[in-house]
N, C-alpha and C positions, 0 to 999 in steps of 0.2 A: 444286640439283636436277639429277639427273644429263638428259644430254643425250634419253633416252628417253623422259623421262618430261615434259620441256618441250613435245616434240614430239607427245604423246598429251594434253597441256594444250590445245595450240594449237587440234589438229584438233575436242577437244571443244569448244573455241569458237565456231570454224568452224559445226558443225552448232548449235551453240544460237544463235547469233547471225546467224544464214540472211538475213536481211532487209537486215543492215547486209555482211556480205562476198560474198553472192549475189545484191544485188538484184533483178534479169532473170529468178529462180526463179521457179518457178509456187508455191511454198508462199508464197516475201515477196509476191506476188502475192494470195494467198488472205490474211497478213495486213494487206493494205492494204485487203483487203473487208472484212476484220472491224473495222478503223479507220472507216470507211464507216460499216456498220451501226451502229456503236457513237454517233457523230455522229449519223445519222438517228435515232436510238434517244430523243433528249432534244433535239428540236426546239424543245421551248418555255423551255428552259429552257439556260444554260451548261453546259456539261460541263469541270467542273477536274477534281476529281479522283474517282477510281477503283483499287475495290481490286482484284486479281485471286486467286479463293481454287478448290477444289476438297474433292470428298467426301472424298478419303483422298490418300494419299501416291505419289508417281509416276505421275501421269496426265498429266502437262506442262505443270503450274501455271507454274513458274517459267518456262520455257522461253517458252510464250506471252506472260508478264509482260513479259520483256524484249527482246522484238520487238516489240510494242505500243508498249511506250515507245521504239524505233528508228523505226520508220514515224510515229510523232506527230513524231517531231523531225525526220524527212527530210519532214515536209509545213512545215518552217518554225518550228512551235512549240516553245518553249522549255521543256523538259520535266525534268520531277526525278523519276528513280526510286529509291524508298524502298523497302530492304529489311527491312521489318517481321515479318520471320520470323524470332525472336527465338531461337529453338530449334536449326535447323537451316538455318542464311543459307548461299546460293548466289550472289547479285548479286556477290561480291567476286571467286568462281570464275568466273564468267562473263564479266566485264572485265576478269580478271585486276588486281586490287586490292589492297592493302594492305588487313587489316582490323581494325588496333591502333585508328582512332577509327571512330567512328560513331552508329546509331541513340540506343545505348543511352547512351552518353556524353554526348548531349546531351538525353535525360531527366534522365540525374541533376547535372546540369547541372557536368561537366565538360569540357564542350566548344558552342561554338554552332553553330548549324545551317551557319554560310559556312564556319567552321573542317572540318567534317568532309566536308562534301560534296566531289564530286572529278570531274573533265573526263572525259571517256572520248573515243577516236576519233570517235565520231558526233559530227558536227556538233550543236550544240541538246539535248546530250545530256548530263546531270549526273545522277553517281548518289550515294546516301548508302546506306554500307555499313551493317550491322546492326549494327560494334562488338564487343564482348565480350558473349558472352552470360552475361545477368545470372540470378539465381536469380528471377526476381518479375516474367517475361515480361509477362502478362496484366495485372498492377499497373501496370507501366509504361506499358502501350500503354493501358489505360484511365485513365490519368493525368490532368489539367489539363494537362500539360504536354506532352503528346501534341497534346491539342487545341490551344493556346497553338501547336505545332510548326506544323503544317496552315495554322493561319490566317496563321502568318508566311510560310513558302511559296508562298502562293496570291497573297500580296504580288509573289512574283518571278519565279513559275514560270504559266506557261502552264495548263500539263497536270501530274498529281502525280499517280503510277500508284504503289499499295503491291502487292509481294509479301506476300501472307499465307498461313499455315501451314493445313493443310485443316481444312475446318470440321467434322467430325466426331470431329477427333483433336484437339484442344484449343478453348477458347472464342475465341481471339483475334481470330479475323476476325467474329464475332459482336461483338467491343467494338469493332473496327475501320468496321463497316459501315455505323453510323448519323455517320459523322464524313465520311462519304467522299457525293456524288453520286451513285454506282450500283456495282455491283456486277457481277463474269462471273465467271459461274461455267462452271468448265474439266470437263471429263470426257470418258473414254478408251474410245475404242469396243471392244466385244468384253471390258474390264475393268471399268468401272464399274460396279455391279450398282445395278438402276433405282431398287429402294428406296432405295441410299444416295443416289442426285441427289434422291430426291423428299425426303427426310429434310432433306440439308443446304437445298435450296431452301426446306424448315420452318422449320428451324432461322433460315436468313437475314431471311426475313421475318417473324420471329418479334422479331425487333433493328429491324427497322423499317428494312430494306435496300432499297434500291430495285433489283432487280433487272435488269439492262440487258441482258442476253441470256447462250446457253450456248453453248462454242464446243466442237464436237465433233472430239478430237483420236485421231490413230491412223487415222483411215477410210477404208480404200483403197477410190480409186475406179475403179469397173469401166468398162471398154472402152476404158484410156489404160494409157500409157506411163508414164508418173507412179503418183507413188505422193504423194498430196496428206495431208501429215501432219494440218493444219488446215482449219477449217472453218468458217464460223459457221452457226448456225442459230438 
Protein backbone atom coordinates (compact mmCIF):
# COMPACT_ATOMS: atom_id res chain seq x y z
CA UNK A 1 0.00 0.00 0.00
CA UNK A 2 1.71 2.96 -1.16
CA UNK A 3 2.60 5.55 1.60
CA UNK A 4 -0.59 7.80 0.61
CA UNK A 5 -2.73 5.90 0.78
CA UNK A 6 -1.87 4.24 4.47
CA UNK A 7 -2.15 7.63 5.42
CA UNK A 8 -5.72 8.41 3.92
CA UNK A 9 -6.53 4.79 5.83
CA UNK A 10 -5.42 5.96 9.03
CA UNK A 11 -7.15 9.49 8.95
CA UNK A 12 -10.48 7.61 7.84
CA UNK A 13 -10.10 5.74 11.05
CA UNK A 14 -9.36 8.56 12.90
CA UNK A 15 -12.77 10.19 12.00
CA UNK A 16 -14.83 6.77 12.35
CA UNK A 17 -13.46 5.80 15.48
CA UNK A 18 -13.97 9.54 17.28
CA UNK A 19 -14.75 7.94 20.48
CA UNK A 20 -11.71 5.56 20.89
CA UNK A 21 -8.81 8.40 19.42
CA UNK A 22 -10.81 11.65 20.59
CA UNK A 23 -12.37 10.85 23.62
CA UNK A 24 -12.68 14.59 25.14
CA UNK A 25 -14.81 15.25 21.76
CA UNK A 26 -18.26 16.46 22.07
CA UNK A 27 -19.52 13.76 19.43
CA UNK A 28 -17.67 10.66 21.82
CA UNK A 29 -19.54 12.71 24.28
CA UNK A 30 -22.91 12.61 22.43
CA UNK A 31 -22.04 8.72 21.90
CA UNK A 32 -21.68 7.96 25.48
CA UNK A 33 -25.46 9.52 25.80
CA UNK A 34 -26.51 7.33 23.37
CA UNK A 35 -24.93 4.42 25.44
CA UNK A 36 -27.02 6.08 28.38
CA UNK A 37 -30.21 6.14 26.62
CA UNK A 38 -29.69 2.95 25.26
CA UNK A 39 -29.19 1.23 29.09
CA UNK A 40 -32.13 3.38 30.36
CA UNK A 41 -34.09 2.22 27.29
CA UNK A 42 -34.39 -1.72 28.87
CA UNK A 43 -34.46 -1.23 32.57
CA UNK A 44 -36.29 -4.11 33.29
CA UNK A 45 -34.70 -6.39 31.53
CA UNK A 46 -30.52 -7.08 30.46
CA UNK A 47 -29.30 -5.65 27.56
CA UNK A 48 -26.64 -8.10 25.68
CA UNK A 49 -27.01 -7.81 22.59
CA UNK A 50 -28.01 -5.40 19.94
CA UNK A 51 -28.07 -4.91 16.22
CA UNK A 52 -27.36 -1.56 14.64
CA UNK A 53 -29.35 -1.27 11.16
CA UNK A 54 -30.66 1.87 8.93
CA UNK A 55 -33.26 2.72 5.92
CA UNK A 56 -30.73 2.68 3.22
CA UNK A 57 -27.04 2.96 2.56
CA UNK A 58 -24.68 5.76 3.91
CA UNK A 59 -26.58 7.36 6.63
CA UNK A 60 -23.66 6.24 9.49
CA UNK A 61 -24.99 2.84 10.16
CA UNK A 62 -21.58 1.38 10.56
CA UNK A 63 -19.82 4.34 11.84
CA UNK A 64 -22.21 4.58 14.86
CA UNK A 65 -22.00 0.74 15.24
CA UNK A 66 -18.57 0.88 16.15
CA UNK A 67 -18.41 3.73 18.56
CA UNK A 68 -21.18 2.14 20.50
CA UNK A 69 -19.15 -0.84 20.86
CA UNK A 70 -16.04 1.55 21.91
CA UNK A 71 -17.77 3.57 24.56
CA UNK A 72 -19.54 -0.01 25.92
CA UNK A 73 -15.98 -1.23 26.43
CA UNK A 74 -14.38 2.06 27.69
CA UNK A 75 -17.35 1.68 30.43
CA UNK A 76 -15.62 -1.72 31.50
CA UNK A 77 -17.60 -4.25 29.60
CA UNK A 78 -16.40 -6.80 27.58
CA UNK A 79 -17.78 -6.44 24.17
CA UNK A 80 -17.83 -8.32 20.85
CA UNK A 81 -18.48 -6.51 17.68
CA UNK A 82 -19.93 -8.61 14.91
CA UNK A 83 -19.72 -7.63 11.48
CA UNK A 84 -22.97 -9.18 10.14
CA UNK A 85 -23.00 -7.22 6.94
CA UNK A 86 -22.36 -10.02 4.80
CA UNK A 87 -22.51 -7.85 1.51
CA UNK A 88 -20.70 -5.10 2.07
CA UNK A 89 -18.33 -5.53 5.56
CA UNK A 90 -16.52 -2.37 6.84
CA UNK A 91 -15.65 -3.49 10.66
CA UNK A 92 -12.18 -4.95 9.13
CA UNK A 93 -11.78 -1.11 7.39
CA UNK A 94 -12.32 0.39 10.45
CA UNK A 95 -9.80 -1.42 12.76
CA UNK A 96 -7.82 -2.05 10.06
CA UNK A 97 -8.00 -5.94 10.04
CA UNK A 98 -7.20 -8.91 8.17
CA UNK A 99 -10.45 -10.27 6.71
CA UNK A 100 -9.30 -14.00 5.29
CA UNK A 101 -11.47 -15.48 8.64
CA UNK A 102 -14.51 -14.46 9.96
CA UNK A 103 -18.28 -14.15 10.20
CA UNK A 104 -19.00 -16.36 7.42
CA UNK A 105 -16.28 -19.01 8.20
CA UNK A 106 -17.72 -19.86 11.10
CA UNK A 107 -21.23 -20.51 9.80
CA UNK A 108 -20.09 -22.85 7.56
CA UNK A 109 -18.27 -24.14 10.07
CA UNK A 110 -14.83 -23.68 9.02
CA UNK A 111 -13.50 -21.81 11.61
CA UNK A 112 -14.96 -21.26 15.52
CA UNK A 113 -16.03 -18.25 16.99
CA UNK A 114 -12.27 -17.89 19.45
CA UNK A 115 -10.39 -18.75 16.12
CA UNK A 116 -11.73 -15.79 14.27
CA UNK A 117 -12.38 -13.14 16.44
CA UNK A 118 -9.51 -10.58 16.95
CA UNK A 119 -8.09 -7.83 19.73
CA UNK A 120 -8.32 -4.38 18.54
CA UNK A 121 -6.53 -1.24 20.45
CA UNK A 122 -9.69 -0.67 22.81
CA UNK A 123 -9.34 -2.04 25.72
CA UNK A 124 -12.64 -4.63 26.35
CA UNK A 125 -12.92 -4.59 22.70
CA UNK A 126 -13.08 -7.91 20.32
CA UNK A 127 -14.22 -7.74 16.88
CA UNK A 128 -15.24 -10.61 14.55
CA UNK A 129 -14.81 -9.64 11.02
CA UNK A 130 -17.54 -10.64 8.30
CA UNK A 131 -15.05 -13.20 6.35
CA UNK A 132 -15.49 -13.96 2.87
CA UNK A 133 -18.48 -12.91 1.49
CA UNK A 134 -20.52 -15.82 0.79
CA UNK A 135 -23.16 -16.26 -1.96
CA UNK A 136 -26.31 -17.17 0.65
CA UNK A 137 -25.89 -14.05 2.97
CA UNK A 138 -29.51 -14.10 4.32
CA UNK A 139 -29.34 -18.19 4.56
CA UNK A 140 -26.58 -17.90 6.77
CA UNK A 141 -27.37 -15.21 9.02
CA UNK A 142 -30.87 -17.02 9.49
CA UNK A 143 -29.07 -20.13 10.01
CA UNK A 144 -29.24 -22.47 13.46
CA UNK A 145 -26.04 -21.65 13.43
CA UNK A 146 -26.17 -17.99 13.59
CA UNK A 147 -28.41 -18.55 16.57
CA UNK A 148 -26.14 -21.48 18.19
CA UNK A 149 -23.17 -18.27 17.31
CA UNK A 150 -25.20 -15.59 19.74
CA UNK A 151 -25.86 -17.92 22.44
CA UNK A 152 -22.16 -19.02 22.59
CA UNK A 153 -21.01 -15.24 22.73
CA UNK A 154 -23.39 -14.25 25.29
CA UNK A 155 -21.42 -17.13 27.20
CA UNK A 156 -18.27 -14.62 26.95
CA UNK A 157 -19.18 -11.36 25.99
CA UNK A 158 -20.79 -8.72 28.01
CA UNK A 159 -22.41 -6.57 25.24
CA UNK A 160 -22.68 -8.25 21.47
CA UNK A 161 -23.39 -5.10 19.07
CA UNK A 162 -24.09 -6.56 15.11
CA UNK A 163 -23.47 -4.30 12.22
CA UNK A 164 -26.28 -5.06 9.86
CA UNK A 165 -26.88 -4.08 6.11
CA UNK A 166 -29.95 -1.58 5.81
CA UNK A 167 -33.23 -2.80 6.30
CA UNK A 168 -34.75 -1.81 3.16
CA UNK A 169 -32.04 -2.94 0.81
CA UNK A 170 -32.03 -6.49 1.77
CA UNK A 171 -33.89 -8.74 4.60
CA UNK A 172 -30.97 -9.42 6.73
CA UNK A 173 -31.53 -7.33 9.60
CA UNK A 174 -35.16 -8.33 9.62
CA UNK A 175 -33.68 -12.22 10.30
CA UNK A 176 -31.22 -10.67 12.49
CA UNK A 177 -33.61 -8.71 14.69
CA UNK A 178 -35.61 -11.17 16.60
CA UNK A 179 -32.17 -13.01 17.85
CA UNK A 180 -30.85 -9.68 19.14
CA UNK A 181 -32.51 -7.72 22.53
CA UNK A 182 -33.31 -4.41 20.66
CA UNK A 183 -32.71 -2.79 17.85
CA UNK A 184 -31.26 1.36 16.76
CA UNK A 185 -32.21 2.27 14.15
CA UNK A 186 -29.55 5.11 12.44
CA UNK A 187 -30.82 7.77 10.16
CA UNK A 188 -29.31 10.87 8.42
CA UNK A 189 -30.76 14.12 8.83
CA UNK A 190 -31.63 16.31 5.80
CA UNK A 191 -31.08 12.52 3.84
CA UNK A 192 -33.36 9.99 5.12
CA UNK A 193 -36.75 10.48 3.59
CA UNK A 194 -39.44 10.09 6.50
CA UNK A 195 -41.34 7.48 4.73
CA UNK A 196 -38.23 5.23 4.32
CA UNK A 197 -37.58 5.41 8.64
CA UNK A 198 -41.46 4.88 8.91
CA UNK A 199 -41.21 1.85 6.49
CA UNK A 200 -37.96 0.29 7.76
CA UNK A 201 -39.38 0.88 11.66
CA UNK A 202 -42.56 -1.43 9.71
CA UNK A 203 -40.53 -3.61 8.41
CA UNK A 204 -38.54 -4.11 11.88
CA UNK A 205 -41.39 -4.67 14.05
CA UNK A 206 -42.88 -6.58 11.59
CA UNK A 207 -39.81 -9.44 12.70
CA UNK A 208 -40.73 -8.87 16.15
CA UNK A 209 -37.69 -6.19 16.82
CA UNK A 210 -37.67 -4.66 19.87
CA UNK A 211 -36.97 -1.30 18.90
CA UNK A 212 -34.56 0.58 21.40
CA UNK A 213 -34.40 4.12 20.01
CA UNK A 214 -33.23 6.17 16.65
CA UNK A 215 -30.18 8.05 16.59
CA UNK A 216 -30.20 11.00 14.55
CA UNK A 217 -27.10 11.53 12.59
CA UNK A 218 -25.77 14.36 10.38
CA UNK A 219 -27.59 17.22 12.59
CA UNK A 220 -25.97 20.34 13.02
CA UNK A 221 -26.64 22.05 15.89
CA UNK A 222 -27.35 25.73 15.87
CA UNK A 223 -25.86 28.37 18.10
CA UNK A 224 -22.36 26.28 18.82
CA UNK A 225 -19.25 25.88 17.46
CA UNK A 226 -19.57 22.28 16.92
CA UNK A 227 -20.94 20.57 14.51
CA UNK A 228 -22.57 17.42 16.59
CA UNK A 229 -22.48 14.48 13.95
CA UNK A 230 -24.67 12.33 16.45
CA UNK A 231 -27.40 12.35 18.46
CA UNK A 232 -29.91 10.32 20.18
CA UNK A 233 -33.37 10.83 20.12
Amino acid sequence: MARKDRKKLVQLQNRSLISMTTPKSPIAEQFRTIRTNIQFSNVDEELQTMIVTSSGPAEGKSTTTANLAVVFAQQGKKVLLIDSDLRKPTVHYTFRKENHIGLSNVLTRQSTLEEAVTTTEQENLWVLPSGPIPPNPSELLGSRGMQMLIEHAKNEYDVIVLDTPPVLAVTDAQVLANLADGVVLVVSSGKTEIDAAKKAKELLESAKAKILGVVLNNKKVQDSQYYYYYGGK
